[in-house]
C-alpha angles and dihedrals in degrees: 000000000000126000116212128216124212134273082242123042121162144130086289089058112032107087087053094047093044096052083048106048082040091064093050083054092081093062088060108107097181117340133034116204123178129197127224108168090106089065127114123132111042136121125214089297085087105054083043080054095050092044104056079041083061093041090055093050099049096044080056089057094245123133117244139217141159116226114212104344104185121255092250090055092042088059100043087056091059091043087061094038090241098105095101089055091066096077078218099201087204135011125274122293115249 
């Protein structure tokens, strides 16, 4: 199953979408993909968003990956060092 994370996702919306992705977590049963490809207006909220969702997978034991994260997103990961933490399951859209 993947879960799907919102067209908007800044500082203004990230408490609420992570409580919500993190409940879809527990019907998860090995591995948890996001995807990212609705996204496109968001700030760094939403890779601190996609990285405790990581954290909480993996101390579940479940394998994670991020499903077209856009192009913008992609690069502000590398500019912070995290985006080999993102387990990305195919490259960046353009």
């Amino acid at each position: 199953m993947v879960l799907a994370l919102p067209a908007q996702l800044t500082l203004s919306e990230a408490s609420a979408c992570l409580r919500q992705l993190a409940q879809g977590l527990s019907e998860q049963s090995t591995e948890v993909a996001l995807d990212a490809s609705a996204l496109t207006r968001f700030d760094s909220a939403a890779l601190a968003v996609l990285l405790e969702l990581r954290r909480q997978s993996l101390s579940q034991g479940l394998g994670f990956s991020v499903l077209g994260l856009p192009a913008p997103l992609a690069s502000l990961a590398a500019l912070y060092g995290v985006s080999d933490l993102l387990g990305q399951a195919s490259a960046a859209k353009r």
